[in-house]
C-alpha positions as CSV (number, residue, x, y, z in Angstrom):
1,X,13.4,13.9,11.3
2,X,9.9,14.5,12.2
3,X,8.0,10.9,10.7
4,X,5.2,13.0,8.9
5,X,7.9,15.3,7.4
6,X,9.9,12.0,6.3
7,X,6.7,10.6,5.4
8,X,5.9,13.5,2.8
9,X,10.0,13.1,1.4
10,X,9.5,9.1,0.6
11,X,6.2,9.9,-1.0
12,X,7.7,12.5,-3.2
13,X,11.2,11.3,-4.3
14,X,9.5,9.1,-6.6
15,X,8.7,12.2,-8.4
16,X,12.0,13.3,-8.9
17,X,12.4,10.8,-12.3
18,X,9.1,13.1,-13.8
19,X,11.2,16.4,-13.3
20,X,11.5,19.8,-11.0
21,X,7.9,20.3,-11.3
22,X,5.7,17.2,-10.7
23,X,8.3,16.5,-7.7
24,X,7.8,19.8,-5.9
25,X,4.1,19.3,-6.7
26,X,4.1,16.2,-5.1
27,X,5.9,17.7,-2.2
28,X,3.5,20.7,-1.6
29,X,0.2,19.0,-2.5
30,X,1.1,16.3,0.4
31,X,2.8,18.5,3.1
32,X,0.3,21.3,2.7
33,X,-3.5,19.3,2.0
34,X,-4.5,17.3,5.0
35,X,-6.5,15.2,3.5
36,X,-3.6,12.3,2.9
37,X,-2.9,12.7,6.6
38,X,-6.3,12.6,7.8
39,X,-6.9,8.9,5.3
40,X,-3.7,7.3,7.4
41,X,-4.8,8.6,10.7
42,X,-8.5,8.0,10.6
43,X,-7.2,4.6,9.0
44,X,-10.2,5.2,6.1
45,X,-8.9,2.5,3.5
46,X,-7.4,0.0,6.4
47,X,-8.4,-3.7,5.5
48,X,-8.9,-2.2,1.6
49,X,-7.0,-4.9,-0.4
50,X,-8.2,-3.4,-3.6
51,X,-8.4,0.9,-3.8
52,X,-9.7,2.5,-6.4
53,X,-9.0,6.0,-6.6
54,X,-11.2,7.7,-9.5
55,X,-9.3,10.8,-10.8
56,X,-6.2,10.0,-9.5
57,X,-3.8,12.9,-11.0
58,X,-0.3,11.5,-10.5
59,X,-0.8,9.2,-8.8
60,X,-0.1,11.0,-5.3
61,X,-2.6,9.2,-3.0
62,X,-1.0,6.0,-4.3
63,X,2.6,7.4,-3.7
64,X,1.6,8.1,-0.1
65,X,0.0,4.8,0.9
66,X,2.9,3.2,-0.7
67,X,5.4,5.3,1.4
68,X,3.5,4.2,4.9
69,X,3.9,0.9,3.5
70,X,0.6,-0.1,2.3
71,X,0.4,-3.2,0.1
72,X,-2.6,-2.6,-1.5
73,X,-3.5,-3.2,-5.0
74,X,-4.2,0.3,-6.3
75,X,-5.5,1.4,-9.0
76,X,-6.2,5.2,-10.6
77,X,-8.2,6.2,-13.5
78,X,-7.1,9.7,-15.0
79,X,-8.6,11.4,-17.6
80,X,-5.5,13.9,-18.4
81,X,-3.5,12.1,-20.2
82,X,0.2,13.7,-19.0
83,X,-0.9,13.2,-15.6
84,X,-1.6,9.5,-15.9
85,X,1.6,9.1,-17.7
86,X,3.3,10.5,-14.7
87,X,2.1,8.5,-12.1
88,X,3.2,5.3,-14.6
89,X,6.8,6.8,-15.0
90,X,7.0,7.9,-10.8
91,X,5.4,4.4,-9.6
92,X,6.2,1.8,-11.7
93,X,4.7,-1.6,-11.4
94,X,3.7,-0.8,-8.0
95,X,0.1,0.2,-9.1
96,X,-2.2,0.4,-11.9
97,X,-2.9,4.3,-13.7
98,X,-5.7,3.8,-16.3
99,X,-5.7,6.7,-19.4
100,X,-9.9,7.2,-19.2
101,X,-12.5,9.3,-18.6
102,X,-14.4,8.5,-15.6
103,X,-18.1,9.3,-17.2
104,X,-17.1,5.9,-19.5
105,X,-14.6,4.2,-17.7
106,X,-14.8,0.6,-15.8
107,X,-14.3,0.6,-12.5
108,X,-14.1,-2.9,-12.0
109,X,-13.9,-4.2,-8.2
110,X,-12.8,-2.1,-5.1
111,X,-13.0,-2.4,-1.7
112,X,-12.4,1.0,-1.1
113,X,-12.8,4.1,-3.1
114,X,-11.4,7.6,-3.4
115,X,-12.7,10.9,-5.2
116,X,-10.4,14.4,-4.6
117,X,-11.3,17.4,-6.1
118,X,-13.0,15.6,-9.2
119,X,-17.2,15.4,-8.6
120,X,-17.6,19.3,-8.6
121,X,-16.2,19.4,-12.3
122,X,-18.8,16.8,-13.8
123,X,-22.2,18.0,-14.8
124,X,-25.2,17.4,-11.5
125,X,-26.2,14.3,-13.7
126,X,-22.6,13.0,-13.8
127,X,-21.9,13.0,-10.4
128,X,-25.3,10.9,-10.2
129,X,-23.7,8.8,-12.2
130,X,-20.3,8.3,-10.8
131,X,-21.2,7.6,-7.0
132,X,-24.0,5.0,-8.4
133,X,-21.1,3.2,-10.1
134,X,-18.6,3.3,-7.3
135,X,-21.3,1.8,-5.2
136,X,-21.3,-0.7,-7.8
137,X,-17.7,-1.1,-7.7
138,X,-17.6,-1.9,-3.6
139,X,-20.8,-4.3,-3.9
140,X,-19.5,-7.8,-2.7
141,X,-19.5,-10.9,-3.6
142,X,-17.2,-13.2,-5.6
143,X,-14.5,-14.5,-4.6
144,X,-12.7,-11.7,-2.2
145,X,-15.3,-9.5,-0.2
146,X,-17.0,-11.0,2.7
147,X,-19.3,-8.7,5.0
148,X,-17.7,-6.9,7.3
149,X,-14.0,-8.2,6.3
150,X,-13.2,-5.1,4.6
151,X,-13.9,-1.1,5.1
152,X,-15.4,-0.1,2.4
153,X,-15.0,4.1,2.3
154,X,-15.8,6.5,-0.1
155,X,-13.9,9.5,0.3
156,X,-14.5,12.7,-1.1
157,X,-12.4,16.2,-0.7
158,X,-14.5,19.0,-2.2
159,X,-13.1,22.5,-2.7
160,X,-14.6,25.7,-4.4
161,X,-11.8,25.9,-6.7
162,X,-10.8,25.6,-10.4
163,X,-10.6,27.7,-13.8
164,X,-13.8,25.9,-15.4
165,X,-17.7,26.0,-14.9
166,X,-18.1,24.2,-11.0
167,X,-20.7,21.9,-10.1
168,X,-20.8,22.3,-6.1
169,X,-23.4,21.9,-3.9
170,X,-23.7,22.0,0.0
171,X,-22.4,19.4,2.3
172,X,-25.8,18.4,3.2
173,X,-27.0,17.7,-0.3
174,X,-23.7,15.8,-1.1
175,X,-24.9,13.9,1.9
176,X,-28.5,13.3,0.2
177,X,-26.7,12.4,-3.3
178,X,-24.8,9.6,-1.5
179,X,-27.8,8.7,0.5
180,X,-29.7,8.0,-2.8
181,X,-26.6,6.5,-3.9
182,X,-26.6,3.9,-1.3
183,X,-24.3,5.1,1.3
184,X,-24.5,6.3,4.4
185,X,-21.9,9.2,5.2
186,X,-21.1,11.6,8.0
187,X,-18.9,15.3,7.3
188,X,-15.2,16.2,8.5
189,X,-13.8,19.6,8.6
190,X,-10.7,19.4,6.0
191,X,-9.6,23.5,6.6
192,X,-7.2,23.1,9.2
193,X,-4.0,25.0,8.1
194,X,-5.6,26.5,4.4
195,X,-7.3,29.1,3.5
196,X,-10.0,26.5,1.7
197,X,-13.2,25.7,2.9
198,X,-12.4,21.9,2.8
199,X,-14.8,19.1,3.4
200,X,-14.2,15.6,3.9
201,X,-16.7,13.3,3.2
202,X,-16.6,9.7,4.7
203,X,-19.3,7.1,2.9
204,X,-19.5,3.7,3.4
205,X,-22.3,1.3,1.4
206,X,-25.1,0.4,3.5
């Protein structure tokens, strides 16, 4: 079988106890959105002993590090409440999904940190707000981060879709936010095989 095609089956199958539909969700979302293949290749959270992943859905992006064998601590905050409640029932013990609204939420400590199709639903002022913290989440110190032991990557997927009001903005002033945000970031074409206009953003703290 080919390994990507066996890679997207062990990520799903832990679906399969949450019923028909959150497992062939899991299945499409992963075999069709290239930004979970693009994380593993690019190796974007490599070295992360801690991930955060701030609206985390169910739980998919932890399902597929766990299926190429990352041991990671992860953890996921989710506002829908359903969806968190998934990702408990599909994953078990083998990561943390936290019932909370990100706007209020603690992030606690992370040495790396994911955000898919989330920022572009918050109010401008929010997403301010939300990268400022996560920069606060992967500021060192204590007893686990030493400089330049760990990656520390912000990754953001940013799409033009959804059924409510959108808060987008161009790739270059996403670029600025994170810049005033502390990080510096470079842009990575995310499209490749949808019909989206996908954007991957890669941020790490300065």
């Amino acid at each position: 079988m080919n390994p990507a095609h066996a890679l997207v089956n062990s990520a799903s199958r832990p679906y399969l106890a949450c019923g028909r539909f959150a497992y062939h969700f899991a299945r499409g979302k992963l075999r069709q959105d290239p930004v979970f293949a693009a994380i593993l290749s690019r190796g974007l959270l490599a070295g992360s002993a801690r991930i955060l992943d701030l609206g985390c859905g169910q739980g998919l992006l932890a399902a597929w590090l766990l299926a190429a064998g990352s041991r990671a601590e992860f953890r996921g905050i989710e506002r829908v409440r359903r969806y968190a409640l998934r990702a408990r029932r599909a994953l078990g013990a083998q990561a943390e999904f936290v019932i909370g609204d990100l706007r209020g939420t603690d992030f606690g400590r992370a040495d790396g940190v994911v955000i898919l199709d989330v920022l572009h639903y918050l109010e401008y002022a929010e997403q301010c707000g939300i990268l400022e913290r996560a920069r606060g989440a992967l500021t060192g110190g204590g007893w686990g981060f030493k400089f330049g032991q760990w990656i520390d990557q912000l990754t953001l997927l940013m799409t033009g879709q959804g059924f409510r009001r959108l808060h987008c903005r161009p790739a270059a002033e996403w670029r600025q936010l994170l810049s005033f945000a502390g990080f510096d970031s470079e842009t990575v074409p995310m499209s490749a095989g949808t019909p989206f206009a996908n954007v991957l953003l890669i941020a790490r703290p300065r």
